[in-house]
MDAnalysis code that builds the backbone (N, CA, C; Angstrom):
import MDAnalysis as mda
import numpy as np

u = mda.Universe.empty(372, n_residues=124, atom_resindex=np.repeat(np.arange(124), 3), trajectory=True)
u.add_TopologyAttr("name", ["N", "CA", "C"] * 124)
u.add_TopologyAttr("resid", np.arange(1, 125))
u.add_TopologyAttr("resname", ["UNK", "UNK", "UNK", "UNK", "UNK", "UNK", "UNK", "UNK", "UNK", "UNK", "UNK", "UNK", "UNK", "UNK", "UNK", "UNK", "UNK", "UNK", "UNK", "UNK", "UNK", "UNK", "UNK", "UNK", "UNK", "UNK", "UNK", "UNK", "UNK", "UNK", "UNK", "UNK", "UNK", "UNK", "UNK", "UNK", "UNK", "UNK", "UNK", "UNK", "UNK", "UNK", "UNK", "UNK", "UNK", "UNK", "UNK", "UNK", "UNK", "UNK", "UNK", "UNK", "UNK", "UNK", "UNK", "UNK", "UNK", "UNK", "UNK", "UNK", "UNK", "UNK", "UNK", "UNK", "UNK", "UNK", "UNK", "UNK", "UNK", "UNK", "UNK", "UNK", "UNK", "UNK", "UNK", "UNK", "UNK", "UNK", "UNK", "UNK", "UNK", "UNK", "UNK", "UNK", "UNK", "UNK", "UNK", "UNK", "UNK", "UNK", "UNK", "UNK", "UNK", "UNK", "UNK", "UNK", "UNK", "UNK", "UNK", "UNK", "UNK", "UNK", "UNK", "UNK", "UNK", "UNK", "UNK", "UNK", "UNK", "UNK", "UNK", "UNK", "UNK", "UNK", "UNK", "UNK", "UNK", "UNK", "UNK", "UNK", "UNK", "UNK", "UNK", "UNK"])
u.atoms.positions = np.array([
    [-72.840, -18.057, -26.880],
    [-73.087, -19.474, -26.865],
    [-72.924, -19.978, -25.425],
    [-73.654, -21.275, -24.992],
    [-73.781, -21.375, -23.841],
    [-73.202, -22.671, -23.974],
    [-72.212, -23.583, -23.456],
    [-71.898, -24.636, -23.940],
    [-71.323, -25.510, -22.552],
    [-71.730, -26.954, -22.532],
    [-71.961, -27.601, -21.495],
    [-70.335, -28.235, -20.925],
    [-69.890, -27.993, -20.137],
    [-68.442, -28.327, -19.459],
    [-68.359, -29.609, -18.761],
    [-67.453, -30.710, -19.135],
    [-67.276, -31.947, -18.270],
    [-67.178, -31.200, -16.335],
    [-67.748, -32.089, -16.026],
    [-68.019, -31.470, -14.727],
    [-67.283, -33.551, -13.983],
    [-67.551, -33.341, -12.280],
    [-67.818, -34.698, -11.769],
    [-68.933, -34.741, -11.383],
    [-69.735, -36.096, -11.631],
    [-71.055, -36.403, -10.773],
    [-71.810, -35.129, -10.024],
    [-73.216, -34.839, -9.854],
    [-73.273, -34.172, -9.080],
    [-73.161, -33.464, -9.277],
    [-72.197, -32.178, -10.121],
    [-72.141, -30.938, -10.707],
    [-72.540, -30.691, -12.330],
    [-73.152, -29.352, -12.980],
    [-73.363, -28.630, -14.049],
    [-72.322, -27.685, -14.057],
    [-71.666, -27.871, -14.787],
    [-70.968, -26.954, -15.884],
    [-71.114, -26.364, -17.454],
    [-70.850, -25.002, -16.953],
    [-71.559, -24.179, -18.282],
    [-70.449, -22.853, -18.321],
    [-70.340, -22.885, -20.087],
    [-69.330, -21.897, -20.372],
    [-70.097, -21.082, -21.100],
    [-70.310, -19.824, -21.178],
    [-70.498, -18.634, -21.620],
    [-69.589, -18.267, -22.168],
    [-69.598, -18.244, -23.998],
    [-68.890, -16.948, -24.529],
    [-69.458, -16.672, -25.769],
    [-69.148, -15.723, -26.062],
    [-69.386, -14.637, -27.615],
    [-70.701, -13.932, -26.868],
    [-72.057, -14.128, -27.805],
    [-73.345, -13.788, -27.707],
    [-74.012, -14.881, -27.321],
    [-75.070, -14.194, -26.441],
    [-76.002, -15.908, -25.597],
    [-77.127, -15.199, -25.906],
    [-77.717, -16.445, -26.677],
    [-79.460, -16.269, -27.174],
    [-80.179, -16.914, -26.377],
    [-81.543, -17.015, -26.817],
    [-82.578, -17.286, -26.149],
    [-82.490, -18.680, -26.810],
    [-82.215, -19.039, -27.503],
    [-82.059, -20.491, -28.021],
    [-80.695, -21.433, -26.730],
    [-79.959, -20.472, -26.626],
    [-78.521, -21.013, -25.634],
    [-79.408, -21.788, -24.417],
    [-80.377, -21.022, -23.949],
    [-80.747, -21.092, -22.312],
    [-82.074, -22.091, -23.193],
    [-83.057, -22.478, -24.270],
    [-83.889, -23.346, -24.239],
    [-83.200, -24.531, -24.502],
    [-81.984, -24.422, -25.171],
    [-81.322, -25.812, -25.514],
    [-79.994, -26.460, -24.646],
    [-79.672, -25.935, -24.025],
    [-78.558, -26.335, -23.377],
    [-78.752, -25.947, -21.864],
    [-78.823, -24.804, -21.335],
    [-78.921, -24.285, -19.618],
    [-80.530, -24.945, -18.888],
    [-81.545, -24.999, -19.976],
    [-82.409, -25.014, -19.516],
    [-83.017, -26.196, -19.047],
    [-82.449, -27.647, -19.846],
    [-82.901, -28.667, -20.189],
    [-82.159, -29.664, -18.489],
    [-80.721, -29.063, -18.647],
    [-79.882, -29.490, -17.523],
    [-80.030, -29.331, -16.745],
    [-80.399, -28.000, -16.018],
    [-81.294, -27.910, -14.846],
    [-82.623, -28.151, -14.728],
    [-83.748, -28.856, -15.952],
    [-84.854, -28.898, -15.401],
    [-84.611, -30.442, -15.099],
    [-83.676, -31.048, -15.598],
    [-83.531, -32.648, -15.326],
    [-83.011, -32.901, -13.823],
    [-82.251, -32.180, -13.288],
    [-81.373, -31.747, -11.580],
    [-82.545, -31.964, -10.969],
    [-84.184, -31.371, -11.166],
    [-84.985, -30.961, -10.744],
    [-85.769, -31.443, -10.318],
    [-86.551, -32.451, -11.312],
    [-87.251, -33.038, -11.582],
    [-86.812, -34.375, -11.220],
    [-85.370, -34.800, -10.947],
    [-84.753, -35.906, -10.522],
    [-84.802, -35.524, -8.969],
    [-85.125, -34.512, -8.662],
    [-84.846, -34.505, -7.285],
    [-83.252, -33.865, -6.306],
    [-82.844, -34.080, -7.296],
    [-81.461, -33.536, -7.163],
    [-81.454, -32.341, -6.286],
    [-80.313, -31.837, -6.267],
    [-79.285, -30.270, -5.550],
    [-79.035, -30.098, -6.952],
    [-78.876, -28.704, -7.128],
    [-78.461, -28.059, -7.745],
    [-76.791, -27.499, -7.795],
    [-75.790, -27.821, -7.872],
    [-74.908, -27.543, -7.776],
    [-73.965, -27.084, -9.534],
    [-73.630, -25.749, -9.133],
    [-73.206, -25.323, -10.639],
    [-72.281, -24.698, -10.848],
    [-71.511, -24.400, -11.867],
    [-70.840, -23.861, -12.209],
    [-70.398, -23.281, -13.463],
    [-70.269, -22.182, -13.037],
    [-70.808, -20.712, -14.710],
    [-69.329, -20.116, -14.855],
    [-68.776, -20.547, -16.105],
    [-67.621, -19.986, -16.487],
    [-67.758, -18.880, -17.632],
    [-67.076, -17.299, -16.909],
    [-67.548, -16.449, -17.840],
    [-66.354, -16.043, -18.433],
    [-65.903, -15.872, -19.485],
    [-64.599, -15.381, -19.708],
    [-64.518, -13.673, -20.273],
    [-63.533, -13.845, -21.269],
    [-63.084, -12.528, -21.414],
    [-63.868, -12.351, -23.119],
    [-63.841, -13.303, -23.760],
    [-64.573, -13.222, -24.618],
    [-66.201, -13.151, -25.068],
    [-66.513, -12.927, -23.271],
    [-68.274, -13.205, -23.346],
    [-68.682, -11.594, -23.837],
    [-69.407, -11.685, -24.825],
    [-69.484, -10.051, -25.744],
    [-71.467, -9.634, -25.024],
    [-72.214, -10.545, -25.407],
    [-73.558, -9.539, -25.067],
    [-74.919, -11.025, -24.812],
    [-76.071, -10.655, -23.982],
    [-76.677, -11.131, -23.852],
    [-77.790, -10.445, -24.961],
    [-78.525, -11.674, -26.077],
    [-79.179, -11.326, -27.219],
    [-80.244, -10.486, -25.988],
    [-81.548, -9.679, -26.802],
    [-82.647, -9.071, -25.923],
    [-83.097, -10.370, -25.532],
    [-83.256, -11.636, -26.724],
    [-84.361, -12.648, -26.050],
    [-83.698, -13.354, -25.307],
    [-82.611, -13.096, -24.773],
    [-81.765, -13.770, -23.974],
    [-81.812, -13.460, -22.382],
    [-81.899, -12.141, -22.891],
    [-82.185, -11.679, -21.400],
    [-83.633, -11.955, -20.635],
    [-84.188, -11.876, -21.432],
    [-86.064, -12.854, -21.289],
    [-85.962, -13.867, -20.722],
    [-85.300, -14.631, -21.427],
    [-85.409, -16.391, -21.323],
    [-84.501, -16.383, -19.766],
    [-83.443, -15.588, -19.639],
    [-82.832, -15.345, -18.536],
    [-83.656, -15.066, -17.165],
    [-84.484, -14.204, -17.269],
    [-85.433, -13.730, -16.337],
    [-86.341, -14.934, -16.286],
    [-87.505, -15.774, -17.288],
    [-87.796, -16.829, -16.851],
    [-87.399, -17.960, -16.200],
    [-86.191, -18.079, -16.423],
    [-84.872, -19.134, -15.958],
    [-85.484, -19.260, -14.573],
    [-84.850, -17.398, -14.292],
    [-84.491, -17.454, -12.458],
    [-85.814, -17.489, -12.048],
    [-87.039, -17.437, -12.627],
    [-88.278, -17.511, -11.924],
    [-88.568, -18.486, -11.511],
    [-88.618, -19.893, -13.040],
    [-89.350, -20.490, -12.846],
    [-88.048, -21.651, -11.920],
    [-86.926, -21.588, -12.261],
    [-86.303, -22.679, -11.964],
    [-85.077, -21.926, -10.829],
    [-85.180, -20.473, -10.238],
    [-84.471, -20.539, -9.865],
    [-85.449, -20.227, -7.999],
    [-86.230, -19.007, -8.491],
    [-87.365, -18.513, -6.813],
    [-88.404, -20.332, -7.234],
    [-88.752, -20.880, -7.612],
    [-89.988, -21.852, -7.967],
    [-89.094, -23.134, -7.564],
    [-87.583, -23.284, -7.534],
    [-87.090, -23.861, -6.848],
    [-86.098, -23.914, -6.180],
    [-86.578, -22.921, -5.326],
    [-85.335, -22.335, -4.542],
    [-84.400, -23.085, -3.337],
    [-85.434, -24.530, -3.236],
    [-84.569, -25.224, -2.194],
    [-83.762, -26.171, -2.848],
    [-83.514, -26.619, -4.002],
    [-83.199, -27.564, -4.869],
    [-81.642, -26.478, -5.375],
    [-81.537, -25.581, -4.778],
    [-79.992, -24.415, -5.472],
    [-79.523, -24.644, -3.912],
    [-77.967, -25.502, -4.227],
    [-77.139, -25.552, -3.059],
    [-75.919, -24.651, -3.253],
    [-75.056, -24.736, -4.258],
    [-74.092, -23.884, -4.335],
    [-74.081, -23.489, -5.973],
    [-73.750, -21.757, -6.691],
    [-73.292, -21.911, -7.744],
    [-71.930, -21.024, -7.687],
    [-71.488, -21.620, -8.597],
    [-69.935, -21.161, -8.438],
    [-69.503, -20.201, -9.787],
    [-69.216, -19.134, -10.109],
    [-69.290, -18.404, -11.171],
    [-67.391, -18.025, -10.954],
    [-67.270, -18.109, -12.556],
    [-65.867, -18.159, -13.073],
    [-65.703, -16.997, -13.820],
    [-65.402, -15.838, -13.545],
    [-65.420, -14.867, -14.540],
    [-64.226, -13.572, -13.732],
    [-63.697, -12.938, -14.977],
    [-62.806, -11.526, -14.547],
    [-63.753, -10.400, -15.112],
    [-64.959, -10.928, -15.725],
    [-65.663, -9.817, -16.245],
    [-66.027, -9.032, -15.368],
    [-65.315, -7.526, -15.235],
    [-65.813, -5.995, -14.225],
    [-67.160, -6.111, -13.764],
    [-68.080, -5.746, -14.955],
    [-69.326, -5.832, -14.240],
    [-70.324, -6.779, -13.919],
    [-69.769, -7.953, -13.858],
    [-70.641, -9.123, -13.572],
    [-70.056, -9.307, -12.076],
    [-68.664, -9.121, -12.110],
    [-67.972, -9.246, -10.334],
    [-68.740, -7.825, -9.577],
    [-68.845, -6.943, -10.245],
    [-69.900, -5.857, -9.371],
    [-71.605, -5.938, -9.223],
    [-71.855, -6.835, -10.424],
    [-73.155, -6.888, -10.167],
    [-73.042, -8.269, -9.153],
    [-72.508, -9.141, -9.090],
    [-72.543, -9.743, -7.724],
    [-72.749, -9.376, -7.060],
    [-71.141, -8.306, -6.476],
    [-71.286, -8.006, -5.048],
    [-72.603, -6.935, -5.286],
    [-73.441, -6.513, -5.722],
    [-74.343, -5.549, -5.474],
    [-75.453, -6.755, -5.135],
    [-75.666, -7.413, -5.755],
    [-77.129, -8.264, -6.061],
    [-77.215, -9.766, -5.472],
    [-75.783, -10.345, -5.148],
    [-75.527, -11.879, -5.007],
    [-76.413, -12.378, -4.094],
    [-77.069, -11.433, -3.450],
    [-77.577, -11.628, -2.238],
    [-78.975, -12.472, -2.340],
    [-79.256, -12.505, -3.648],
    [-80.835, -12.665, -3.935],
    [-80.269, -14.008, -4.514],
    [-79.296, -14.525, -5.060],
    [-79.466, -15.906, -5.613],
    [-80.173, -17.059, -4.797],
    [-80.621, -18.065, -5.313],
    [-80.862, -19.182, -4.557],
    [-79.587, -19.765, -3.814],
    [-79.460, -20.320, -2.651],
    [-78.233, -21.136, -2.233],
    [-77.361, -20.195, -2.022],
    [-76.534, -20.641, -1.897],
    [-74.602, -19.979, -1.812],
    [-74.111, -19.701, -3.042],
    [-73.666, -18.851, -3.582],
    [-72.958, -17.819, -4.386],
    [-71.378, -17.881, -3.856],
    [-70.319, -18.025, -4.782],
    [-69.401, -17.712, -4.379],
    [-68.517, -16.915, -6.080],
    [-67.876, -16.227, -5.982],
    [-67.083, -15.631, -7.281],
    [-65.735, -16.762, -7.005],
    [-65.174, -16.545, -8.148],
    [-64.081, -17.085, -8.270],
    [-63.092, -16.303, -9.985],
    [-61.624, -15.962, -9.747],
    [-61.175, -15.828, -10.927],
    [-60.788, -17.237, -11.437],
    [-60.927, -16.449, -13.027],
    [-61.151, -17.400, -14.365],
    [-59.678, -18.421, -13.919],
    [-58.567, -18.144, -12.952],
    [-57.330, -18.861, -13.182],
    [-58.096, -20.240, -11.999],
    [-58.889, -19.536, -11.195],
    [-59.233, -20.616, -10.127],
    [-60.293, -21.701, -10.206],
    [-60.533, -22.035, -12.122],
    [-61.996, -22.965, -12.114],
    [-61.661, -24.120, -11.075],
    [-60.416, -25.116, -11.157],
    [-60.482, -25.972, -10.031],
    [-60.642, -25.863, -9.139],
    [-60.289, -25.040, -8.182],
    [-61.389, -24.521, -7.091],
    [-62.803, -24.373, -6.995],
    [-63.456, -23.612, -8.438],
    [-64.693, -23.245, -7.964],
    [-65.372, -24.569, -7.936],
    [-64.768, -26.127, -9.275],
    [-65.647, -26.767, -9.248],
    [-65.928, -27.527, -8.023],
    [-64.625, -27.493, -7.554],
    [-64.354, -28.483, -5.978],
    [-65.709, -28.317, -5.126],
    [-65.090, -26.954, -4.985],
    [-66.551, -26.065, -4.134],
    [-67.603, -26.186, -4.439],
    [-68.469, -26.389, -5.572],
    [-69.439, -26.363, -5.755],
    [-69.869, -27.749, -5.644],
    [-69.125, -28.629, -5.730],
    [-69.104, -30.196, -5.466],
    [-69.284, -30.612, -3.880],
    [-68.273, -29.810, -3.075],
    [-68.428, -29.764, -1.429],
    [-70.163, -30.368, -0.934],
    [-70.288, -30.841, 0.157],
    [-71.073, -31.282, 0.575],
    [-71.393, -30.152, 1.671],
])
C-alpha cells in the first residue's frame, strides 16, 4: 500500500508498506505528482520505506517504470530533491548502485531520521 504522509507546504510524502500494486501508484503516487507538475511546481519528496514493506505486485513494477518515464526523465527539471526513508538492505544498495540516474538530488536517510529527511527535502 502506498499511503499519503502529512508533509509541510511544498513537500509529498509517501509511505510504502505490505504489497504495492499498480492501483497504489494510479491512485495515490501518481495523481500527487502529476498535480506538482502540471501546477508548475518542484518536486520535492519524500518516500518512507519501512521494515514491513514485503513486495512490489508485477503490475506494480510496470506502473513503476511508467512513473519514472513519464513523470520522472519527461520531467526531469521539475525533481529538486527526493528524500527516501528506509533500513531496507537492498533498496540502500540499489541506491548506492543506481542513485545516480534519479532526477534531482537523492539523498538516503535511516527510518529513525524522517525529520531530517523531510527538512531536507523542504531546503531551498
Amino acid at each position: 500500500m502506498i499511503e499519503r504522509l502529512e508533509m509541510p507546504a511544498g513537500v509529498l510524502g509517501f509511505r510504502f508498506t505490505d504489497d504495492i500494486s499498480r492501483r497504489d501508484y494510479e491512485s495515490v503516487l501518481i495523481p500527487a505528482v502529476k498535480e506538482v507538475i502540471d501546477g508548475g511546481g518542484d518536486l520535492r519528496v519524500v518516500v518512507q520505506v519501512g521494515p514491513d514493506f514485503d513486495e512490489l505486485e508485477a503490475g506494480a513494477v510496470w506502473a513503476d517504470l511508467k512513473t519514472g518515464v513519464r513523470y520522472g526523465i519527461g520531467h526531469h527539471k521539475a525533481w529538486r530533491r527526493m528524500a527516501l526513508v528506509t533500513d531496507v538492505e537492498w533498496m540502500v544498495k540499489a541506491v548506492a548502485l543506481l542513485g545516480w540516474m534519479a532526477p534531482g538530488e537523492l539523498k538516503l536517510f535511516d527510518l529513525d531520521d524522517l525529520d531530517d529527511a523531510i527538512e531536507w527535502a523542504g531546503a531551498a
